[in-house]
PAVEX-234521 format. One record per residue (C-alpha): residue in three letters; x, y, z. Coordinates in steps of 0.1 Angstrom, whole numbers, padded with zeros to 4 digits, always signed. Example, Ala and Ser with C-alpha at 12.3 -4.5 7.8 and 13.67 -1.06 7.14 Angstrom:
BEGIN
ala+0123-0045+0078;ser+0137-0011+0071;
This chain:
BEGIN
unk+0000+0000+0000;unk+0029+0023+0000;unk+0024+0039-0034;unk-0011+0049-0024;unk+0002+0064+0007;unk+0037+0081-0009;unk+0016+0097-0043;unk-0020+0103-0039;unk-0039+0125-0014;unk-0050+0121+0021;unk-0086+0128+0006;unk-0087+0091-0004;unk-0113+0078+0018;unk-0126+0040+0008;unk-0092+0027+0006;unk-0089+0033+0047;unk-0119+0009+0052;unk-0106-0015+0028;unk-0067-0019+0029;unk-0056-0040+0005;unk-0051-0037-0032;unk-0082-0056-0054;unk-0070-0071-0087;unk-0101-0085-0104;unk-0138-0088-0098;unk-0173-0105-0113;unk-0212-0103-0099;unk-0207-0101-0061;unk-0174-0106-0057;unk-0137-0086-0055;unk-0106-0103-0052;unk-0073-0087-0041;unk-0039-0093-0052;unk-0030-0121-0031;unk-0064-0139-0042;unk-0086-0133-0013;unk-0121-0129-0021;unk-0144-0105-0007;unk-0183-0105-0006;unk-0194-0068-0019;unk-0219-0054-0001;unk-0212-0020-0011;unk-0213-0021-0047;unk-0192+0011-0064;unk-0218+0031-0034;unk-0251+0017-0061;unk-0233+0021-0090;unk-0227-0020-0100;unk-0265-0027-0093;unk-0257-0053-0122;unk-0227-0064-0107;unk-0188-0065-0113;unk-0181-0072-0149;unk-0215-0084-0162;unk-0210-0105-0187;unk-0238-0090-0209;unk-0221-0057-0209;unk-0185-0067-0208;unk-0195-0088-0247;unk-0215-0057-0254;unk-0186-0034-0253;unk-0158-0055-0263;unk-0180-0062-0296;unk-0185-0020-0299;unk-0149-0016-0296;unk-0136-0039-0321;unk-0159-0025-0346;unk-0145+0012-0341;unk-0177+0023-0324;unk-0177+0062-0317;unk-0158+0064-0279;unk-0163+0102-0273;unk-0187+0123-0294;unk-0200+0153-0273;unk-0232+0157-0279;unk-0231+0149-0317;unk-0258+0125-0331;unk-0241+0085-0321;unk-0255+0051-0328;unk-0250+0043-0294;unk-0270+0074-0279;unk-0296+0066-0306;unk-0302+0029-0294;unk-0300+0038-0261;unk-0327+0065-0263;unk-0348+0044-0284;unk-0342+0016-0263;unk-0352+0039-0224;unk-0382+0054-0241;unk-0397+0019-0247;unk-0385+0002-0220;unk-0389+0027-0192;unk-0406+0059-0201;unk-0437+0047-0223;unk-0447+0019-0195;unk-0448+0047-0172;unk-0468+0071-0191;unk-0437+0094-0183;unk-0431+0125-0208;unk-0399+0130-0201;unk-0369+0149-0222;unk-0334+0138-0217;unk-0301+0157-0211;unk-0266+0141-0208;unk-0244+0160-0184;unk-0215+0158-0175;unk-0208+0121-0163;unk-0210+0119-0120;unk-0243+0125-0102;unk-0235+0160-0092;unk-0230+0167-0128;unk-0270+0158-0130;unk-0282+0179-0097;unk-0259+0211-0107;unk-0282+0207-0140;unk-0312+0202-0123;unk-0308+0231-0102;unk-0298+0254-0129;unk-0332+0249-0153;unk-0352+0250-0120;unk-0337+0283-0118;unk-0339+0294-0149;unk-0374+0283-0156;unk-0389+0300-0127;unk-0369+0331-0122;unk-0365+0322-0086;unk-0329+0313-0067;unk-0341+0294-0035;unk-0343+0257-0037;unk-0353+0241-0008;unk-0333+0205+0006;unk-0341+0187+0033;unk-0323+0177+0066;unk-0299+0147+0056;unk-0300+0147+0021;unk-0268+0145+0000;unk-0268+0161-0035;unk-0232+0159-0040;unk-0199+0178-0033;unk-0195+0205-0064;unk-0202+0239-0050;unk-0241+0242-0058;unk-0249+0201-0052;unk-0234+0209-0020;unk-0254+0236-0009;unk-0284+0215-0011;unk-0265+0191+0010;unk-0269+0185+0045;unk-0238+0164+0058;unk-0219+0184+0079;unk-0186+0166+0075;unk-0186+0183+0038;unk-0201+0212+0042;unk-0178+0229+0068;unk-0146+0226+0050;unk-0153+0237+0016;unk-0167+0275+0028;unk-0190+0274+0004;unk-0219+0300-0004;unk-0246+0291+0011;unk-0274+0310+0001;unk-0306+0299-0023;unk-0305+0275-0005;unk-0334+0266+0022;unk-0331+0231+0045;unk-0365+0217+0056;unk-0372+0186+0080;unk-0373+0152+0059;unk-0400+0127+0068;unk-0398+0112+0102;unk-0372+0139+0111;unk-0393+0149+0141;unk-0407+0115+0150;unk-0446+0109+0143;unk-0449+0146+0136;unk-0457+0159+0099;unk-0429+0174+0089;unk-0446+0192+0056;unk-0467+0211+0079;unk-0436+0229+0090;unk-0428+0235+0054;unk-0465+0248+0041;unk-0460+0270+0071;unk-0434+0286+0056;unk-0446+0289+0023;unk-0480+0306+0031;unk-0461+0331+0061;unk-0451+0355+0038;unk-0430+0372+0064;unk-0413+0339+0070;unk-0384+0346+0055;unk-0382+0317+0036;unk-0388+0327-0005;unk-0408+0307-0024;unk-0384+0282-0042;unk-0375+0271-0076;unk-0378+0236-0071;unk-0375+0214-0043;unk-0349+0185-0042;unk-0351+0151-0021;unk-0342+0116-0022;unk-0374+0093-0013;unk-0345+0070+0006;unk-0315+0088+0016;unk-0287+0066+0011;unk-0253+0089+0023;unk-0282+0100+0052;unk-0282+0067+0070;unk-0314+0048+0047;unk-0338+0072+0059;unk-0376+0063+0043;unk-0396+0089+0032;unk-0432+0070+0030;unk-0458+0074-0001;unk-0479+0096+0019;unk-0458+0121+0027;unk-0441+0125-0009;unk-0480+0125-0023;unk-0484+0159+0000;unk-0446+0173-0013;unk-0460+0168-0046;unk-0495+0187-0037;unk-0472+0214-0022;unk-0456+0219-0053;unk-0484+0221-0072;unk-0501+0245-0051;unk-0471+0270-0049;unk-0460+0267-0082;unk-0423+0248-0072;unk-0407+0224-0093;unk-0403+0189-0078;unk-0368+0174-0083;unk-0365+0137-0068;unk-0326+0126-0068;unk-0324+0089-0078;unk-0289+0088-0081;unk-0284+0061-0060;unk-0314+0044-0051;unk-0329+0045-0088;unk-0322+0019-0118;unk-0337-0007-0096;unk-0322-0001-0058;unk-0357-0004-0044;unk-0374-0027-0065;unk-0386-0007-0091;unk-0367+0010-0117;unk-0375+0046-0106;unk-0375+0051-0064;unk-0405+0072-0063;unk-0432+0046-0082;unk-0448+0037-0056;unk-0455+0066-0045;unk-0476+0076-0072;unk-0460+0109-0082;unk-0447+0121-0111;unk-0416+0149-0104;unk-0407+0176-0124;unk-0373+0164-0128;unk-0354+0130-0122;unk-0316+0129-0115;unk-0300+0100-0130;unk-0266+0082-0125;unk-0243+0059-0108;unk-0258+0022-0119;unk-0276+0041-0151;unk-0244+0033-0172;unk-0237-0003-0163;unk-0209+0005-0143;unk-0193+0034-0168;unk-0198+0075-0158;unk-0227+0086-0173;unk-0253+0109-0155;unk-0287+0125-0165;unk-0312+0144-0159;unk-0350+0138-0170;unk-0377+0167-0172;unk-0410+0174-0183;unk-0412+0188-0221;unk-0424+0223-0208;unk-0393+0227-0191;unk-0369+0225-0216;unk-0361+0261-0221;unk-0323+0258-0227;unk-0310+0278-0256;unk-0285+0255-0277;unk-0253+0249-0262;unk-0263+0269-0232;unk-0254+0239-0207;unk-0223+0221-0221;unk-0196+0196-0210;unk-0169+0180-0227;unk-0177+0142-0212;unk-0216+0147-0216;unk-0220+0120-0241;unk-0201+0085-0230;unk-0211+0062-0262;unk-0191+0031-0236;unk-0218+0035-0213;unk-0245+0046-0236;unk-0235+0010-0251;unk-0236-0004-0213;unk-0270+0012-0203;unk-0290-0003-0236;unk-0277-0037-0227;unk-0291-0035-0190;unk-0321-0019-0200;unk-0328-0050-0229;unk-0321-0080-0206;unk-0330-0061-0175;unk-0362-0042-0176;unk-0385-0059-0207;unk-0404-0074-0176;unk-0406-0077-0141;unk-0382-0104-0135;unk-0356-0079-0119;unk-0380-0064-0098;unk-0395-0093-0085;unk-0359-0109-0070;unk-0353-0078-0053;unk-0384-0080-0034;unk-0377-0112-0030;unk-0342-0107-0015;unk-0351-0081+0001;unk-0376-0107+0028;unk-0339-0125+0032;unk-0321-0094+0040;unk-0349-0079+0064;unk-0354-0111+0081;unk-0321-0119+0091;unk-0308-0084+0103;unk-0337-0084+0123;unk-0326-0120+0133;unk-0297-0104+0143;unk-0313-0073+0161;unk-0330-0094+0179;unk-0306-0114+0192;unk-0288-0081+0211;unk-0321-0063+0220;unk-0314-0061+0257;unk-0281-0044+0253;unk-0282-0024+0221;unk-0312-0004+0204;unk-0312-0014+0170;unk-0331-0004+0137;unk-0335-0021+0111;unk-0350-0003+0081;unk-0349-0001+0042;unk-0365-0002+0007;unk-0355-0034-0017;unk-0317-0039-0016;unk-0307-0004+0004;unk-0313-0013+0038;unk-0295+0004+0071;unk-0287-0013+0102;unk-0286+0018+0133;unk-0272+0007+0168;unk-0292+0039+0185;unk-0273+0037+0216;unk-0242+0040+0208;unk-0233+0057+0174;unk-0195+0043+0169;unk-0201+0008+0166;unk-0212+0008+0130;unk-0177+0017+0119;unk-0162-0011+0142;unk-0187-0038+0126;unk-0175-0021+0086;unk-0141-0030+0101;unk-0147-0065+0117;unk-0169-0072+0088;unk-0136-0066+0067;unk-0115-0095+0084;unk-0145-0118+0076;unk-0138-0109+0036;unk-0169-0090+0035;unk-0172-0052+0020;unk-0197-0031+0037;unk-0198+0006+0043;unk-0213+0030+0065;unk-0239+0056+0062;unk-0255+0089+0083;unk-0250+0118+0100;unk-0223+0104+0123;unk-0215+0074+0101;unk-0241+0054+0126;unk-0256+0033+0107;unk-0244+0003+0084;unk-0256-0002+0050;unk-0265-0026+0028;unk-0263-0017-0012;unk-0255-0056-0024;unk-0256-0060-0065;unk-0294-0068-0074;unk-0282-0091-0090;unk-0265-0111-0064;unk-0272-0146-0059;unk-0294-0161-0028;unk-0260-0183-0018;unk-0236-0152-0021;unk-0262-0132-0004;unk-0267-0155+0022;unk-0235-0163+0033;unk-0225-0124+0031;unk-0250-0118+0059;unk-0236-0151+0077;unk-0200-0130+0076;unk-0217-0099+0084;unk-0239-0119+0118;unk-0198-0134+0128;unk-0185-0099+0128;unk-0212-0084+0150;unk-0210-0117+0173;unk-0169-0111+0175;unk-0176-0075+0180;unk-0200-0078+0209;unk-0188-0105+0223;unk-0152-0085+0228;unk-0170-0056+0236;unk-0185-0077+0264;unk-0157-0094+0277;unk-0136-0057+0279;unk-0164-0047+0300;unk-0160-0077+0325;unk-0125-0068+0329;unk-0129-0036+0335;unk-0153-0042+0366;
């Protein structure tokens, strides 16, 4: 590990949870150089929903390549952008009834909400967008204004006006947090200008896999309706099939303004969009530009997934259906340690968190003991409290099985040490 350490900057972060150096990987599984294999959990943070190396898309772009298919193209007219257009308006906007318009940004997730932001903006004249309490937009200057994780937020001095924060769902327990927001909407001494648009992530993954429920998402959308604000949901990460279905905010029954899309979007290559209603596209040519905005690798990528993925509800069927394997047995497990720890279980299809309430370091400790048993798994919330679960949808029921059989040996080891430090102590 000494090259990392010697040459490249002490803002590398995953590489401290996972300290060793990975050579190869397929579906669930990374192996490092000295031909260990690890169970991943984690998934490239929801962008290998399809797993390491699919084969579908690995054939896919190995054939493109050795034909001398377009690589980089701007936004110029592409084979590959023109199947893969073809090939999401059939396969995921016309099942919908969505009328959406696309636009290729640049090719991470904050390329998409920096977009987003902008039109809202632009459409309505207006500078405030309002966020909500937890939610993570991304760390480029106006994704992170919108973006509530302190940890980022305080180092980067950023400007942090148009930008309003609002309590998500649940925030304040039972309570409805939307009445708190329609307050200040129809106070018009509030101090709080009626916004552009409003951003939020119906599960918020970097926020410690906090649900917001159908209900309260139906009354956002009324909201927006009645004060003329754009709604923007950001399905960056749980979207392309994280909770089951392909878009996060289905069964909710809503339609948004605007959809950010990326991560798992491009098979596993960068590539990010954003999706809006026709009336919104107000742009003037070349008015929002980027030199990366059109990937043709992953515009090759995303049509494969979307042809052997989505022509039916095969996909979204197993996830549901892992998902009962996954939410029994961590609730197995929290259970087992009810009378010493308080511990929530909660999640949506594969993205499911696992909070120890009383005592917010030990998710990092099981991430780390989780490690020795040759399983990846990350951590997730304000204070990195909770642990969470982002497995491949694709992932087999064996692979996934035995993943949460490493993951129940770490927390055993963990609070079985924990207890027996105790003992000596006293």
């Amino acid at each position: 590990m000494r090259i990392f350490e010697s040459l490249e900057s002490e803002v590398r972060g995953y590489i401290r949870s996972f300290p060793t150096i990975f050579a190869k990987a397929k579906g669930a599984i990374l192996t490092d150089e000295q031909d260990v294999a690890y169970i991943d959990f984690f998934a490239g943070a929801g962008t290998l929903n399809y797993g390491h190396n699919n084969q579908l898309i690995s054939d896919a772009l190995i054939k493109y390549l050795q034909e001398d298919g377009i690589v980089h193209g701007l936004d110029m007219a592409t084979t590959a952008k023109k199947e893969f257009l073809q090939t999401f308006e059939n396969l995921i906007l016309k099942p919908r009834n969505l009328d959406y318009k696309l636009q290729f940004t640049g090719p991470t997730g904050t390329n998409a909400v920096e977009t987003a932001l902008k039109l809202a903006r632009l459409v309505k004249g207006r500078s405030n967008i309002v966020s909500f309490t937890n939610g993570f937009h991304g760390l480029s200057q106006g994704s992170l204004a919108v973006t509530g994780n302190n940890e980022y937020r305080d180092e980067s001095y950023i400007s942090r006006c148009n930008a309003t924060f609002m309590p998500f769902d649940g925030y304040f327990g039972d309570w409805n947090t939307l009445e708190y927001f329609r307050k200040f909407l129809s106070d018009t001494s509030s101090g709080v200008d009626i916004p552009a648009a409003v951003i939020v992530e119906t599960v918020q993954g970097e926020g410690g896999i906090n649900l917001a429920s159908a209900k309260w998402l139906q009354e956002l959308e009324s909201i927006c309706r009645e004060y003329d604000i754009l709604l923007i949901i950001d399905d960056i990460q749980v979207g392309n099939g994280r909770t089951g279905e392909f878009f996060s905010f289905e069964f909710a029954g809503i339609t948004p303004d605007m959809v950010t899309l990326s991560k798992s979007i491009g098979g596993g290559l960068p590539m990010a969009l954003l999706l809006f209603k026709a009336d919104l596209d107000q742009w003037k040519p070349g008015e929002h530009t980027g030199t990366f905005r059109g990937n043709n690798l992953a515009f090759v990528a995303s049509t494969v997934t979307l042809e052997n993925y989505w022509q039916n509800d095969d996909l979204t069927n197993a996830v549901f259906y892992k998902e009962k394997i996954l939410k029994s047995t961590l609730e197995k497990i929290a259970k087992k340690y009810k009378d010493e720890y308080d511990i929530e279980v909660r999640g949506r299809g594969l993205a499911y968190g696992f909070e120890i309430k009383n005592d917010t370091s030990i998710a990092g400790e099981i991430s780390g003991y989780a490690f020795k048993e040759n399983l990846i798994i990350e951590t997730c919330g304000s204070d990195n409290q909770v642990v969470k679960f982002l497995p491949p949808l694709v992932i087999d029921e064996e692979t996934l099985k035995e993943g949460l059989k490493r993951f129940e040996v770490a927390v055993d080891t963990l609070f079985a040490s924990k207890k027996e430090k105790l003992g000596q102590e006293f």
